[in-house]
C-alpha positions in Angstrom: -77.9 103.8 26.0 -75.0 103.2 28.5 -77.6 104.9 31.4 -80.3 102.0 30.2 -77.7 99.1 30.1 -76.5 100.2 34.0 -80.1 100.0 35.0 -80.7 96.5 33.6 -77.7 95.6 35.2 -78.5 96.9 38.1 -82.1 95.6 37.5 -80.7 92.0 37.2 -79.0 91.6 40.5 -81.8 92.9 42.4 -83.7 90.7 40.7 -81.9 87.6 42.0 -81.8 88.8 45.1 -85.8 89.5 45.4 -86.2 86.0 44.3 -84.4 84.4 46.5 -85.5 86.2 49.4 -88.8 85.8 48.3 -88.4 81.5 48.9 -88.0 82.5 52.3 -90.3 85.3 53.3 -93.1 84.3 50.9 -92.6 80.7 50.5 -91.7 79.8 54.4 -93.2 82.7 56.2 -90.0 83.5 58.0 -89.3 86.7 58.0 -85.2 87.3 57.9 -82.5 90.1 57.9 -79.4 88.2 57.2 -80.0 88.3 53.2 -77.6 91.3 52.5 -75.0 89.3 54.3 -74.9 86.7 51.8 -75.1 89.5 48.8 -71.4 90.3 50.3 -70.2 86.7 51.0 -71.2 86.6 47.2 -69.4 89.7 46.1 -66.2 88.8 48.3 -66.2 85.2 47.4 -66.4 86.1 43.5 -63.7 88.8 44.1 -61.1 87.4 46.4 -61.6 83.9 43.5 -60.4 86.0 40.6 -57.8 88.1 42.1 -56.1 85.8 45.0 -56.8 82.6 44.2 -56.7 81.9 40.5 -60.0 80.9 39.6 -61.8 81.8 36.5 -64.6 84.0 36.0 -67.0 80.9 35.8 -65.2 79.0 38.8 -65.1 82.2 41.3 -69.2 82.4 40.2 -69.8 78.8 41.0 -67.4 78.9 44.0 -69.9 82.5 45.5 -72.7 80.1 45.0 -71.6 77.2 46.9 -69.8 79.7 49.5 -73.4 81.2 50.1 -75.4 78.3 50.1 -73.0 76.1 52.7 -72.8 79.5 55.3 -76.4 79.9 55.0 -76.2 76.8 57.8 -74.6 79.9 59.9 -78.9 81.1 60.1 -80.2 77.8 59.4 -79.0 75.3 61.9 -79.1 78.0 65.3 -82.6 78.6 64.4 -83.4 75.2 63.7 -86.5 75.2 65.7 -87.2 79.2 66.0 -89.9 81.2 64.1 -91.8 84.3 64.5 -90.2 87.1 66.1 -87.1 84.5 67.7 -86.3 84.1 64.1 -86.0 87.8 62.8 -83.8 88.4 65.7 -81.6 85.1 65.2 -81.5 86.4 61.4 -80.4 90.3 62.7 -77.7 88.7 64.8 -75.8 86.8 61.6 -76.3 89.8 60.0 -74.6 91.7 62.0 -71.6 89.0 62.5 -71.3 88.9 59.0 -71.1 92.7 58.5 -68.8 92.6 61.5 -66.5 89.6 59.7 -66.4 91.5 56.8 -65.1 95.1 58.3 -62.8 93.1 60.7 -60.7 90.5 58.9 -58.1 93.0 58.2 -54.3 92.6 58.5 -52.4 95.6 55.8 -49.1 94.0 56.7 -50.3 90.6 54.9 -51.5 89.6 51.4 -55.2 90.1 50.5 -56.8 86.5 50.5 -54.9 85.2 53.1 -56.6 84.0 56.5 -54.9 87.2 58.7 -56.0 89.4 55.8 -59.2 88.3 54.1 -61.5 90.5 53.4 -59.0 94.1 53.6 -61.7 95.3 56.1 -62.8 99.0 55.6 -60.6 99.7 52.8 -62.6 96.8 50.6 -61.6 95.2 47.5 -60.8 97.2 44.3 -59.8 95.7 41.2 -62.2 93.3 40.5 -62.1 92.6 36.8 -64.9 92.3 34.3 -66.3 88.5 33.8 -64.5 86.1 30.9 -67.2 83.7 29.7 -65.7 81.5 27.1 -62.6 83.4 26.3 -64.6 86.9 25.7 -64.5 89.6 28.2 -67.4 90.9 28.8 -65.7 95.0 29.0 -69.1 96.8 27.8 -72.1 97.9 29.2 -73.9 96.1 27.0 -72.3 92.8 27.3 -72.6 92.9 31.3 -76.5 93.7 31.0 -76.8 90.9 29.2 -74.9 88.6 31.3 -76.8 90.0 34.3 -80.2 89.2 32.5 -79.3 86.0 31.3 -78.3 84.9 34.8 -81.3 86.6 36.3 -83.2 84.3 33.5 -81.7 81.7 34.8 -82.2 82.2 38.6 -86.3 82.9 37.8 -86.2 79.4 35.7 -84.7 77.9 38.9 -87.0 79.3 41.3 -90.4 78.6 39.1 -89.2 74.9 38.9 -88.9 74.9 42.6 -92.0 77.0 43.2 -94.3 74.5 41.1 -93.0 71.4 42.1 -94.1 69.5 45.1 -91.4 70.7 47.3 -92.9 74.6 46.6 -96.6 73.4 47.9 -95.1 71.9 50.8 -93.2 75.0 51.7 -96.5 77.5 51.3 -98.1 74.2 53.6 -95.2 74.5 56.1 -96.1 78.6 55.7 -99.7 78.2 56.6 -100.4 75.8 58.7 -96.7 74.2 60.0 -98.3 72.0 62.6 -100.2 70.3 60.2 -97.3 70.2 57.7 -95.8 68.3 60.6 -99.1 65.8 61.1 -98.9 64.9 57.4 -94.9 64.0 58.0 -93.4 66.7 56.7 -89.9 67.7 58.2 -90.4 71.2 58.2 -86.8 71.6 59.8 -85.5 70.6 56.6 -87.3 72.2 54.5 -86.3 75.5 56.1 -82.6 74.3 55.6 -83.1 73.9 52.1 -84.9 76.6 51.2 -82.2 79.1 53.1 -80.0 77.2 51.2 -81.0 77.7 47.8 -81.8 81.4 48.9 -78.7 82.6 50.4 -76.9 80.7 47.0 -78.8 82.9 44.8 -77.8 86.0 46.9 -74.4 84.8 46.7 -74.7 84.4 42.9 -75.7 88.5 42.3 -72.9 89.3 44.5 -70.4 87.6 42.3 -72.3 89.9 39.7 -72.6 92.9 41.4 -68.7 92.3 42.1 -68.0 91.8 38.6 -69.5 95.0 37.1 -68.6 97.1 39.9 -64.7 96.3 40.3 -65.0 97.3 44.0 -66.9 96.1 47.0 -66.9 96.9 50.6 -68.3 95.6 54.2 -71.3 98.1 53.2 -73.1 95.0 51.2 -73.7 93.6 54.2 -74.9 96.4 56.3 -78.7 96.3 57.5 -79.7 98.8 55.3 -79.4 96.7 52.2 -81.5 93.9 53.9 -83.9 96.5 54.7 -84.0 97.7 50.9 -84.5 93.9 49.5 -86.7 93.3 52.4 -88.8 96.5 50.8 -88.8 95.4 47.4 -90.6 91.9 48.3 -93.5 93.7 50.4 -93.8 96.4 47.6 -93.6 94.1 44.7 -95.5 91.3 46.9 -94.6 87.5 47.6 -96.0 83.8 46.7 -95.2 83.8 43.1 -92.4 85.5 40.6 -93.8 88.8 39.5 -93.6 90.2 42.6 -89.8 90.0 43.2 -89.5 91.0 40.1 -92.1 94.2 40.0 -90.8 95.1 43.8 -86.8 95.6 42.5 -87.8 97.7 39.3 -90.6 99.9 41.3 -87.5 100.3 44.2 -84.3 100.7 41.6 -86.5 103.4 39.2 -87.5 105.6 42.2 -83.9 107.4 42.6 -83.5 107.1 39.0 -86.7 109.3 38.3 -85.7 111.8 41.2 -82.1 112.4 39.0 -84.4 114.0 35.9 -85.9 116.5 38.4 -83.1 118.1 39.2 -83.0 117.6 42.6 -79.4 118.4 44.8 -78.1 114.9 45.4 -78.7 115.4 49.1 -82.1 116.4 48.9 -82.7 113.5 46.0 -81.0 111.4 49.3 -84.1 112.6 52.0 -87.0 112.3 49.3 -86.0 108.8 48.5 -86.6 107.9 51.9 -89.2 109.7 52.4 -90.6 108.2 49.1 -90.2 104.8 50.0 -91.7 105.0 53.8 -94.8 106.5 52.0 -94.9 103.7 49.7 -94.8 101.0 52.4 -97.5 102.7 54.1 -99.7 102.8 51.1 -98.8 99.2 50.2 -100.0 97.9 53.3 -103.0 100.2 53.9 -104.3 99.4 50.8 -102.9 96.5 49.0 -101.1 94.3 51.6 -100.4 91.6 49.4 -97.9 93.9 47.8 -98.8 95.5 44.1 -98.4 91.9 42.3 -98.2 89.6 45.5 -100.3 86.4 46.8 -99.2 86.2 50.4 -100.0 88.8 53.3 -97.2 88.0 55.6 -99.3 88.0 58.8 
């Protein structure tokens, strides 16, 4: 039962992630490879409020969110006017300055939290203690699936009353035509803005939850290969609507989990899963491009 719970955990944060991601690849059409950055400025944010700075579970989960959605100006405003290609390589350069911030900001000789010492660098952040929602810590599995659920409940409800309200059909408007999005007065600059914003918040938000169950969390959150992964779950799962998030980060999460009942060496298990997904992102766009529950073909 505890295997199940960690998976549903596990299941919930990707969740998050997939949806927000998916406001901005399937929503906006811009393609971007800053979202693991934000995951970490989550994950630190969260981590660094609880054990530096005295905030309570709540207040460091509020704090990741606002943390994430005000630095998502750091892709939003110097690509202000960039799409296409300009914009996935504006996106890969935050990422990397954020992946770069994160293994950097190191001073041992100073207290963790501090501005010489913010992030302990390499060594990362260990520690981290378990959320306390109403004066009950959440210490078992089973409690901290559920929290992850119920905030992952919470993000969907969040992103279907965005998706189906007018601002949603003027971002797919923005995605399909933007010139014409601009004709019928839309400020498709802003939109962008705000859709980054609410995207890079919700990132922010698993981090703090990804943080909270794991007690540890390093620069490697931020590295490209985590973008890649969410990136992946989208295109499998597909975009334009909330199944395919959602379908993309349990198809993704189970594959490694099945290869552990095959009794495969862990290295191995490592190669096959890669192997695995490449093969599935091949078959996914040679024969269902829209992703396995998607709307949107990213062209």
């Amino acid at each position: 039962m505890n295997y199940l719970f960690h998976l549903l955990i596990y299941f919930g944060v990707y969740a998050v992630l997939a949806m927000g991601l998916n406001l901005v690849v399937g929503f906006c059409g811009l393609l971007t490879l800053a979202h693991a950055g934000y995951f970490a400025i989550g994950a630190y944010t969260y981590a660094l409020g609880t054990l530096a700075w005295g905030f309570d579970s709540l207040s460091a989960l509020l704090l990741a969110f606002v943390a994430g959605g005000v630095l998502s100006l750091l892709t939003s405003l110097p690509t202000w006017r960039l799409k296409g290609d300009y914009f996935v390589m504006a996106s890969m350069a935050v990422q990397i300055l954020l992946y770069s911030t994160a293994y950097n900001w190191v001073n041992s000789d100073t207290k963790l939290g501090t501005l010489a010492n913010l992030t302990n660098g390499p060594f990362g952040i260990a520690g981290i203690s378990r959320p306390v929602i109403f004066g009950c810590k959440l210490s078992s599995l089973g409690a901290m699936a559920a929290f992850s659920l119920i905030v992952a409940a919470v993000c969907m409800g969040v992103c279907r009353l965005l998706q189906t309200a007018p601002w949603g059909r003027t971002l797919k408007c923005m995605r399909d035509d933007e010139l014409a999005a601009k004709n019928l007065g839309k400020n498709v600059q802003l939109l962008k803005v705000q859709a980054l914003f609410v995207a890079c918040a919700l990132a922010a938000v698993a981090g703090a939850v990804y943080a909270s169950y794991t007690s540890y969390i390093d620069p490697s959150l931020a590295s490209m290969d985590q973008s890649i992964l969410l990136l992946s779950m989208i295109f499998v799962g597909g975009m334009g609507n909330l199944k395919g998030p959602l379908a993309g980060a349990a198809i993704l999460l189970l594959i490694p989990e099945i290869l552990r009942f095959l009794n495969i060496p862990d290295a191995v298990a490592a190669e096959i899963r890669v192997m695995l997904y490449g093969l599935m992102l091949v078959l996914i766009v040679r024969f269902r491009p829209e992703g396995v529950a998607g709307d949107y073909k990213v062209s």
